[in-house]
Backbone as numpy.savetxt, mean C-alpha at the origin, in Angstrom:
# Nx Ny Nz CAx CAy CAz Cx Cy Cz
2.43 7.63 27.31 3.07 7.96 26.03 4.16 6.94 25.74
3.88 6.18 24.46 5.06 5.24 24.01 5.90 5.75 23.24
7.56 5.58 22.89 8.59 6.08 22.75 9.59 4.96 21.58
9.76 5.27 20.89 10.23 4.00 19.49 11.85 4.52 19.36
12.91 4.03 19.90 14.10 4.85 19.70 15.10 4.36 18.47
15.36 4.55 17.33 16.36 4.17 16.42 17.70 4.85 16.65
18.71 4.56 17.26 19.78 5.16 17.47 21.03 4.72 16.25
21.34 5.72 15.97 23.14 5.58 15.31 24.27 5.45 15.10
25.12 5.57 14.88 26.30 5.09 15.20 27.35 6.25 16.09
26.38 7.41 15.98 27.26 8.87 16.74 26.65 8.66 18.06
25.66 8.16 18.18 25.09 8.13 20.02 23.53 9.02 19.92
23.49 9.31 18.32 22.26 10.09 18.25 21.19 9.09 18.59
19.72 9.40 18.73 18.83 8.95 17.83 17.17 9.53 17.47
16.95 8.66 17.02 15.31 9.36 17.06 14.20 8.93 17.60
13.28 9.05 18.46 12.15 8.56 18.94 11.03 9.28 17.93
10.31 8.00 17.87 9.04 8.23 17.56 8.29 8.19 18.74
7.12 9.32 18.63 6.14 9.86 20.00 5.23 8.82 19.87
4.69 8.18 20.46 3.13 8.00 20.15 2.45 8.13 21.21
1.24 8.46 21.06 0.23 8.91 22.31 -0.78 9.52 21.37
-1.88 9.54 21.92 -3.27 9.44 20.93 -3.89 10.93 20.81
-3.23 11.98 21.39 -3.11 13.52 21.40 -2.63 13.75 20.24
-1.24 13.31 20.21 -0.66 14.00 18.81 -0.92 13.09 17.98
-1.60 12.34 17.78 -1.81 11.05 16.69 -2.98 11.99 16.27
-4.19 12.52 17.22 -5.54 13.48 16.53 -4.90 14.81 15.84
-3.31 15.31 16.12 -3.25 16.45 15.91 -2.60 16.75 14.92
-1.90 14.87 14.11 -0.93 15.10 13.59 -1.41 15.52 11.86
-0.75 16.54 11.10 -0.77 16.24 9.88 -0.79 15.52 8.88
-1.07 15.82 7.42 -1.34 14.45 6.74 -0.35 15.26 5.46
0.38 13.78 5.60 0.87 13.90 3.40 0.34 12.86 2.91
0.62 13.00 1.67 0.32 12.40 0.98 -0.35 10.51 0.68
0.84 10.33 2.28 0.45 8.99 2.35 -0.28 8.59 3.82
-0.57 9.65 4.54 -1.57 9.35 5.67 -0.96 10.46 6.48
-1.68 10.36 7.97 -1.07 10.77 9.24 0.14 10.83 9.48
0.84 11.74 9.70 2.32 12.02 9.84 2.43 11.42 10.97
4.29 11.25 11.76 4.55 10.09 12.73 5.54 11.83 13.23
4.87 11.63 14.89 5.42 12.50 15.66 7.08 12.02 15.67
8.12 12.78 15.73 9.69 12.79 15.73 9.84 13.66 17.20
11.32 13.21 17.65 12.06 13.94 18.11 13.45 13.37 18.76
14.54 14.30 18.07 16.02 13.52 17.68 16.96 13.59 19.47
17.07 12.47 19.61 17.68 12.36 20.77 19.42 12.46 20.87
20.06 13.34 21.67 21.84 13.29 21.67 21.91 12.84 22.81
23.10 12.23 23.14 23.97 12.26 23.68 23.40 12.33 25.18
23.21 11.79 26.46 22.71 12.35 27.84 21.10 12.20 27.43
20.63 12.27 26.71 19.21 11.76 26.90 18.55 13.07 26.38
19.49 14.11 26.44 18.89 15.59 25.78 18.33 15.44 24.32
16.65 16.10 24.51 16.08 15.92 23.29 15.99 17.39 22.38
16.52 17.35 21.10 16.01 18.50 20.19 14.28 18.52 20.30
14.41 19.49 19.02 12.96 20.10 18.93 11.92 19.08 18.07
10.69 18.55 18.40 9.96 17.82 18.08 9.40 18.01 16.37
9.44 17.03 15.51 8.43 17.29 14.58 7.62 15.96 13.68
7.37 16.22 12.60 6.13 15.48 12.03 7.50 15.39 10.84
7.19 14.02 10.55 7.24 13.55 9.26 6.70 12.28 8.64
7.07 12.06 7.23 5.94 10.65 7.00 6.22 9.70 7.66
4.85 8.99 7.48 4.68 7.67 8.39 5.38 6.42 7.09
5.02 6.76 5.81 5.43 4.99 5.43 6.72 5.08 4.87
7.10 6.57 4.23 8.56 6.71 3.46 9.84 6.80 4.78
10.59 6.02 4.89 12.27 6.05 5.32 13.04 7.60 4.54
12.81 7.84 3.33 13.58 8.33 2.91 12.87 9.94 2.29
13.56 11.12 2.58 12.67 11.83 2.17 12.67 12.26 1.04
13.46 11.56 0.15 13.35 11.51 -1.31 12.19 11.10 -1.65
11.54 10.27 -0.88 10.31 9.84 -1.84 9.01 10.03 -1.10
9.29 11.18 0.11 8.50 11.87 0.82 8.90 12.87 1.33
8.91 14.26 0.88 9.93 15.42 1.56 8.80 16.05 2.91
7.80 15.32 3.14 7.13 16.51 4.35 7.58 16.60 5.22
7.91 17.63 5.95 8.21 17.77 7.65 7.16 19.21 8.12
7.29 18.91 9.16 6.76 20.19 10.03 7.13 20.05 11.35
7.58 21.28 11.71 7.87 21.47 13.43 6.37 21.07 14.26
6.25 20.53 14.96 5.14 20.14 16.17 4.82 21.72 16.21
5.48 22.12 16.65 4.70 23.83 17.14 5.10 25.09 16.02
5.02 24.64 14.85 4.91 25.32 13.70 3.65 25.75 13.51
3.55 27.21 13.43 2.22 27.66 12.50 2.25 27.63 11.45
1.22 26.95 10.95 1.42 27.08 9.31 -0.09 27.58 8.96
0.09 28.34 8.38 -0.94 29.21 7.39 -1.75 28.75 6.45
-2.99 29.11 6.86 -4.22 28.58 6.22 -4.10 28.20 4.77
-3.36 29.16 3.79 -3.29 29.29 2.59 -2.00 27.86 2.27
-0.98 28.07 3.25 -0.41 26.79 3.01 -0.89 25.06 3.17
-1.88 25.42 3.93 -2.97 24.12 4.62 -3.64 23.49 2.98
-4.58 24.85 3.08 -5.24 24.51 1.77 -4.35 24.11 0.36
-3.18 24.27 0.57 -2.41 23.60 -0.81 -1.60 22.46 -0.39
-1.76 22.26 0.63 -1.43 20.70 1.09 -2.46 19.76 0.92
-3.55 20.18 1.35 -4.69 19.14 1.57 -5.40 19.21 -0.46
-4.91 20.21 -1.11 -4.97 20.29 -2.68 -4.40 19.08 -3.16
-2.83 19.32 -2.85 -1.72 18.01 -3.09 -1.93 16.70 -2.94
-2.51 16.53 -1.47 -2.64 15.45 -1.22 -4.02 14.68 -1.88
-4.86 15.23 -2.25 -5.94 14.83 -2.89 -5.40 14.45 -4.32
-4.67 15.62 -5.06 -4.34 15.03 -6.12 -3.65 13.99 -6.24
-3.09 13.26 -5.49 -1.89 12.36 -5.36 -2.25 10.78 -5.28
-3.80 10.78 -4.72 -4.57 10.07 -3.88 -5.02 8.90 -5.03
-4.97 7.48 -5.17 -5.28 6.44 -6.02 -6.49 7.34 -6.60
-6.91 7.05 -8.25 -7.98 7.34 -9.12 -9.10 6.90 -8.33
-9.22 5.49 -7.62 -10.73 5.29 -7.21 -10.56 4.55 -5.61
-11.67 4.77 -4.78 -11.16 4.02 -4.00 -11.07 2.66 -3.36
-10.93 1.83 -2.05 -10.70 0.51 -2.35 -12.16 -0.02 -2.94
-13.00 0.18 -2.23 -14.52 -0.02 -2.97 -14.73 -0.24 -4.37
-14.53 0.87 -4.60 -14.39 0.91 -5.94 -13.41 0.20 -6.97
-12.47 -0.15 -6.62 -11.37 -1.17 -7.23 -12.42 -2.08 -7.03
-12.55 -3.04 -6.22 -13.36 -4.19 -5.44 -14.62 -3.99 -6.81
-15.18 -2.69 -7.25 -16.43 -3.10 -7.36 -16.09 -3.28 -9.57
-14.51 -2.70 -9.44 -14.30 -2.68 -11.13 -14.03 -4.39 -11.34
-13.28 -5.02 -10.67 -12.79 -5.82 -10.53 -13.82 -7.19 -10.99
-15.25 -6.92 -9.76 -16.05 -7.71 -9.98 -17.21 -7.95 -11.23
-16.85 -6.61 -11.70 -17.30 -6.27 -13.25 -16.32 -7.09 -14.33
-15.40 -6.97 -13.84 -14.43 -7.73 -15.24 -14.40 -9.12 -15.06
-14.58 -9.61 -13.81 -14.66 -11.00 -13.67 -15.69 -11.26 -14.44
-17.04 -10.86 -14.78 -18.14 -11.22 -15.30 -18.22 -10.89 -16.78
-16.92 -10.16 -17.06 -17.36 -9.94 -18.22 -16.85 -11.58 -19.27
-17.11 -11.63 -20.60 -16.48 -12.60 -21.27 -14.75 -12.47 -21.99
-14.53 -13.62 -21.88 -13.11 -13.20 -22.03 -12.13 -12.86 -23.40
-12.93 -12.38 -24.38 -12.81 -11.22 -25.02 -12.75 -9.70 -24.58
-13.16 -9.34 -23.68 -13.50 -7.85 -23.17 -12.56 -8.33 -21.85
-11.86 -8.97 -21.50 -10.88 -8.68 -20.38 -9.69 -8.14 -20.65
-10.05 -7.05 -20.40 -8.50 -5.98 -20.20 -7.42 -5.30 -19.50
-6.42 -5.56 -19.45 -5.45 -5.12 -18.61 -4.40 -3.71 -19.16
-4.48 -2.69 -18.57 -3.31 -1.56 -19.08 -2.06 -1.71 -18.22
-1.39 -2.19 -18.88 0.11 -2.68 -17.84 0.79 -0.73 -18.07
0.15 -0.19 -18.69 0.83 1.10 -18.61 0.41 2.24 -17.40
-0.91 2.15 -17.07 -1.45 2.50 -15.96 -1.47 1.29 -14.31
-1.26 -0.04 -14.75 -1.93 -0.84 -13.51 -2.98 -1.09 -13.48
-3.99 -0.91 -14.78 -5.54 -1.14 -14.08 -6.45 -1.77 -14.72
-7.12 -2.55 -14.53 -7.95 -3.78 -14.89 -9.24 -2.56 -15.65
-9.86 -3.13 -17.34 -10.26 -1.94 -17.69 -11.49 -2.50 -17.94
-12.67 -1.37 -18.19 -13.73 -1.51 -18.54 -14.45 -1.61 -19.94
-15.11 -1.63 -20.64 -15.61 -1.66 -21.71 -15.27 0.14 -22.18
-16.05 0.91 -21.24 -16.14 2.36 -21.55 -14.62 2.85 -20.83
-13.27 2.57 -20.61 -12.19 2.83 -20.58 -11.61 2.89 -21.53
-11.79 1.39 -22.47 -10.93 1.62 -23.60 -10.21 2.50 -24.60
-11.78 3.60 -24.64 -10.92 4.33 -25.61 -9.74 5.42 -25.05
-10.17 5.28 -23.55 -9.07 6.77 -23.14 -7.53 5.90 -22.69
-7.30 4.57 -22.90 -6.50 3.98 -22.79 -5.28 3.30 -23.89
-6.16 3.71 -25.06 -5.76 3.09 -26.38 -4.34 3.19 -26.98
-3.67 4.15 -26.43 -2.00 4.55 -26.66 -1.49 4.17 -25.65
-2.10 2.96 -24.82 -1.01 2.79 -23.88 -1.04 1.46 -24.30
-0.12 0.46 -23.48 0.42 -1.34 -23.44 -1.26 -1.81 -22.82
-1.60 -2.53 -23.83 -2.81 -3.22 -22.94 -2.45 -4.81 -23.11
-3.17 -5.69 -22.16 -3.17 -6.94 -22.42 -4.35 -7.39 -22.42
-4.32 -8.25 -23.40 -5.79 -8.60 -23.72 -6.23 -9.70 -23.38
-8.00 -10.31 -23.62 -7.83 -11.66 -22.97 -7.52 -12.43 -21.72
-7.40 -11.19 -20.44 -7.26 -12.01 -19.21 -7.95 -12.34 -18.87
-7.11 -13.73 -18.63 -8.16 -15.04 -18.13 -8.18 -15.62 -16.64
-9.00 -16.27 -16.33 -9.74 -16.51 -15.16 -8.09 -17.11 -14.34
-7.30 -17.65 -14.74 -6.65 -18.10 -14.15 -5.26 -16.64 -13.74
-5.11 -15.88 -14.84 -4.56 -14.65 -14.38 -5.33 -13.51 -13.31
-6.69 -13.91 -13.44 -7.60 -12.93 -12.60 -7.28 -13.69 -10.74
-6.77 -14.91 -10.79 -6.69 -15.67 -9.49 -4.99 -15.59 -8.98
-4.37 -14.86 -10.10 -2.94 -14.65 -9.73 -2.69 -13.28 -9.86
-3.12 -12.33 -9.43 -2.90 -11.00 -9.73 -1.98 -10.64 -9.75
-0.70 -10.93 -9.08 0.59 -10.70 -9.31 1.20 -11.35 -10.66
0.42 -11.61 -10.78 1.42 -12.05 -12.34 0.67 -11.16 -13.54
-0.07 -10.09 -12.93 -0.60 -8.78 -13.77 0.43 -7.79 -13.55
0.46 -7.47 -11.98 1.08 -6.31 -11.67 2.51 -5.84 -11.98
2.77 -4.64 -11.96 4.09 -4.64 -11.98 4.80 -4.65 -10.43
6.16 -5.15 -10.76 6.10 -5.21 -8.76 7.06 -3.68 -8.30
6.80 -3.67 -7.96 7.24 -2.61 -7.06 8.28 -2.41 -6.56
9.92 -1.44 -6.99 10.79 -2.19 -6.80 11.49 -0.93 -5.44
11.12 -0.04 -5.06 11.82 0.46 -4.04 11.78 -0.28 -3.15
12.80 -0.15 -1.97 12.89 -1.18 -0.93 12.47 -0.78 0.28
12.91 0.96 0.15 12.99 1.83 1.11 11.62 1.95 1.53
10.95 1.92 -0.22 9.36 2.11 0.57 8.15 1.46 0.57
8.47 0.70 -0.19 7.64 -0.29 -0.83 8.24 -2.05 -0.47
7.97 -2.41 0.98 8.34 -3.82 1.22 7.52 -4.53 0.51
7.66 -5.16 -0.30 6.95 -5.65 -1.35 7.92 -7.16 -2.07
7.84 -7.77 -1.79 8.05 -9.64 -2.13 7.22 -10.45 -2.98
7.72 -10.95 -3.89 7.21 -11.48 -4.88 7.58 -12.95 -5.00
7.05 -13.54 -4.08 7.45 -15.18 -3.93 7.71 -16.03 -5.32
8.28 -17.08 -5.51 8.63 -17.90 -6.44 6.96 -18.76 -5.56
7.03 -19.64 -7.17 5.87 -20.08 -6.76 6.06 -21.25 -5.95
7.34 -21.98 -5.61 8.10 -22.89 -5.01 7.43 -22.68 -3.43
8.26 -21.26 -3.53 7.85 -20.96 -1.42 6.29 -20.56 -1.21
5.68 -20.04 -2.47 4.23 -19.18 -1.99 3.00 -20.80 -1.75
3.59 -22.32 -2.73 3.20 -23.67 -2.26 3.99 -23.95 -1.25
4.71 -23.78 -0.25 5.11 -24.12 0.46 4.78 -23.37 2.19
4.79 -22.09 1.45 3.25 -21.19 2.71 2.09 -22.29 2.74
1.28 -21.91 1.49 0.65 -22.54 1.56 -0.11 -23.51 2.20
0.90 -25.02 1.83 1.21 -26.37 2.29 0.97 -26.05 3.87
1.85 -24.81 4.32 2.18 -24.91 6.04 0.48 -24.25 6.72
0.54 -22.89 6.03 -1.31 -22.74 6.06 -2.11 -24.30 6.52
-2.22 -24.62 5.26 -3.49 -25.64 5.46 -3.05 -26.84 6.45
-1.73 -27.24 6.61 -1.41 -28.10 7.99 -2.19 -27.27 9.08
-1.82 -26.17 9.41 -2.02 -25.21 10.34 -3.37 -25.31 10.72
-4.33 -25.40 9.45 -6.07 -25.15 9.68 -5.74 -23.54 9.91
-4.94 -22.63 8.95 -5.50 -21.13 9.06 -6.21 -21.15 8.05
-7.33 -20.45 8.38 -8.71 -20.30 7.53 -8.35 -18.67 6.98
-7.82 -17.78 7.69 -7.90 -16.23 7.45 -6.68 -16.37 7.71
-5.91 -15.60 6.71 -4.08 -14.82 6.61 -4.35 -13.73 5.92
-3.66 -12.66 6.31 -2.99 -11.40 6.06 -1.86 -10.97 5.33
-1.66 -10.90 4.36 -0.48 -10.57 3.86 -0.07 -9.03 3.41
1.20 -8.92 4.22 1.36 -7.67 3.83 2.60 -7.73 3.11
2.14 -7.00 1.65 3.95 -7.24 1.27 4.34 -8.27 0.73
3.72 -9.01 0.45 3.62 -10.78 0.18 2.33 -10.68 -0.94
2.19 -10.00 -2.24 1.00 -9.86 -2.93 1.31 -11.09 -3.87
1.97 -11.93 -4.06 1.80 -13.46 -4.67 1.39 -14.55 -3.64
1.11 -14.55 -2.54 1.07 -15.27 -1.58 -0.24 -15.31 -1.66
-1.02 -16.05 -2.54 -2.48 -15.84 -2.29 -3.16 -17.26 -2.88
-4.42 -17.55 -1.84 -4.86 -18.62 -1.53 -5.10 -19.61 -2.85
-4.96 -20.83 -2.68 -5.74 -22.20 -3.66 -6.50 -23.02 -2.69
-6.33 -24.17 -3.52 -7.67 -24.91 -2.68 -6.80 -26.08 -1.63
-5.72 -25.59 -1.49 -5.68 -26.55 -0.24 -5.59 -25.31 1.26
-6.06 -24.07 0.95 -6.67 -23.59 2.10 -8.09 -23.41 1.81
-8.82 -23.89 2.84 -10.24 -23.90 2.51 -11.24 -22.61 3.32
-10.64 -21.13 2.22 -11.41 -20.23 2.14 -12.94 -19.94 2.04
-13.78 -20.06 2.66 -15.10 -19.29 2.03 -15.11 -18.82 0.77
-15.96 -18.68 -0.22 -16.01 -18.23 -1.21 -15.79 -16.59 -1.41
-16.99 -16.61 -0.12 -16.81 -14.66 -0.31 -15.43 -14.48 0.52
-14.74 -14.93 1.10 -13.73 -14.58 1.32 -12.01 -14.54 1.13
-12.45 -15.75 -0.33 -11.35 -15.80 -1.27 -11.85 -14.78 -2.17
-12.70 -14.42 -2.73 -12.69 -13.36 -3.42 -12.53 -12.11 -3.46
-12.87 -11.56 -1.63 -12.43 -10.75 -0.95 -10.62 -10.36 -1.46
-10.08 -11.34 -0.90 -8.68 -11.67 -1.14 -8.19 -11.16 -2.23
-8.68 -12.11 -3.19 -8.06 -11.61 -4.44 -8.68 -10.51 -5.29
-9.38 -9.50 -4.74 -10.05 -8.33 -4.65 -8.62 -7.71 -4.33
-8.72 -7.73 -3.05 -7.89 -6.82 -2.36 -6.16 -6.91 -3.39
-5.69 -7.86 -3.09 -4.09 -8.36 -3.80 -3.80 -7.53 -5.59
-4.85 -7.00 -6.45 -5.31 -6.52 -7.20 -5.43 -5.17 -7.14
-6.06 -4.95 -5.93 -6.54 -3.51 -6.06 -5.66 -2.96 -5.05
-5.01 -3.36 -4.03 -4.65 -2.78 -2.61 -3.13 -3.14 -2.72
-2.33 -3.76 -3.54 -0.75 -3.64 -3.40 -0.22 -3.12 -4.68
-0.72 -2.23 -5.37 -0.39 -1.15 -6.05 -0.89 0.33 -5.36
């Protein structure tokens, strides 16, 4: 069992549990698998264990908790796992991936963007979109910069999210292709995305800018 300790300035702190028992056992909000807790004082003496979210810091912008050895009631189960469905992106990554590759093909008259929702639109969207901000006309060169669609994301607490000047995201870059990295990961870094002095695969620059589109909103 591994042990993650954030301590404070009173001598408290908190460990996160991990071990692959309570990882199968743990609850889910809204934004995945809950992260086993338990608050450490003073002498090494530990309080009582529980669950809270895995990606929010703050529980303003995630209030779940549960005691580890809390019963909770079927009827409360079923209106969690209600919640959390409702909460859950409109389509999933697939499906982004597969709207995406539809609009690339379409002509660039029919390329549409709803900056009021976030979402790259279809022919048969339009009309349920029509009272919101659309942008029209996106073009092949905005479809290869997706961040310069999105809106960025400005919590800090929960959303690490960086929006490079285009100065440093050529200057990744530049260091990339010295490097010979063929495959990068970016997390959090959704302007950081490939040109041609990294020499991507086709299907796997498109992959990319699939994902940067559909997966950092």
């Amino acid at each position: 069992m591994d042990k993650i300790c954030v301590s404070d300035t009173d001598g408290f702190g908190v460990e996160v549990i991990l071990n692959e028992e309570d990882s199968a056992a743990a609850p889910w909000c809204v934004h995945g698998p809950a992260l086993l807790f338990v608050k450490v004082c003073v002498g090494g003496q530990q309080g009582r264990r529980f669950y809270a979210c895995s990606a929010c810091r703050d529980r303003k912008d995630c209030s779940f908790f549960q005691w580890q050895d809390e019963k909770v009631s079927k009827a409360r189960l079923l209106a969690r796992e209600e919640e959390n469905k409702a909460k859950q992106p409109p389509f999933t990554h697939e499906e982004f991936r597969s709207r995406f590759l539809q609009v690339v093909s379409l002509p660039l008259a029919q390329r549409r963007f709803c900056q009021t929702c976030q979402l790259l639109l279809l022919p048969a969207d339009w009309a349920a979109h029509s009272a919101h901000s659309i942008l029209l006309d996106v073009s092949a060169a905005q479809l290869r910069r997706p961040s310069q669609l999105l809106r960025p994301l400005d919590n800090k607490k929960t959303n690490a999210q960086y929006l490079f000047t285009d100065r440093s995201g050529h200057f990744l870059l530049d260091l990339f292709a010295a490097l010979g990295f063929q495959k990068v990961l970016c997390l959090g870094t959704p302007r950081c995305v490939p040109d041609d002095r990294v020499p991507l695969s086709p299907a796997l620059r498109l992959h990319f800018l699939a994902l940067s589109l559909c997966t950092f909103q």
